[in-house]
C-alpha positions, 0 to 999 in steps of 0.5 A: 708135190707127190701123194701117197694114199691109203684108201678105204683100209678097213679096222676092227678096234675099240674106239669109243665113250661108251661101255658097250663100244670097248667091249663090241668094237667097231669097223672103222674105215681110214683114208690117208694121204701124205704129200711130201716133195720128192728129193729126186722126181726124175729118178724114182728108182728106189723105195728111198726115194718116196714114202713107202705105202706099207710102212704108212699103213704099219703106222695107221695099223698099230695106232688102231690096235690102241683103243681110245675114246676119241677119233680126234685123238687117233687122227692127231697121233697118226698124223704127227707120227707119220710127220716124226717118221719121214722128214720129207712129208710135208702135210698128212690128211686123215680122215677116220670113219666109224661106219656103225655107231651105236646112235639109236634111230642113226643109219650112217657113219660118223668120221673125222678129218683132219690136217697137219703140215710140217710147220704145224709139226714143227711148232707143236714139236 
């Protein structure tokens, strides 16, 4: 079993419940992993042999770009699109900080994790 990371990849975008948060925004920082079973371990001479990091950041990317109200949802569409885009990923761990939310008196982030495998995908699907 092989991973690909994607760590510490730092948006600007419009999650949140409240007003204030659709209109200010927010730094959200995404930390990722993919592992997959590689088709030919030995050889690793071509993009085709692995998960290609960009296209994964590509994902993460547009799925930020569309603000929603909920973290949990943002982790589950990622994680599921990642899964429906390279058939040889095999479980996604996400996790989705929000480094300032606006909780009166709060110094600290807030974030969420979560984690999908493929017979979970496949299941759902």
């Amino acid at each position: 079993m092989l991973s690909i990371y994607l760590n510490n990849v730092v948006f600007w975008a419009y999650h949140g419940l409240y007003k204030e948060e659709k209109i200010t925004g927010n730094e959200f920082e995404v930390n990722l992993r993919v592992d997959y079973n590689a088709s030919r371990p030995a050889s690793f001479q071509s993009i085709h042999d692995t998960i290609n990091y960009v296209a994964l950041f590509k994902i993460v990317q547009h799925r930020m770009e569309k603000a929603t109200p909920l973290l949990e949802a943002i982790a589950l569409d990622i994680a599921t699109d990642i899964l429906s885009e390279f058939a040889m990923a095999e479980r996604v761990v996400i996790s989705i900080k929000k480094l300032n939310p606006p909780i009166p008196d709060f110094k600290g982030s807030v974030s969420v994790s979560f984690e999908m495998d493929r017979n979970h995908f496949n299941q759902a699907s």
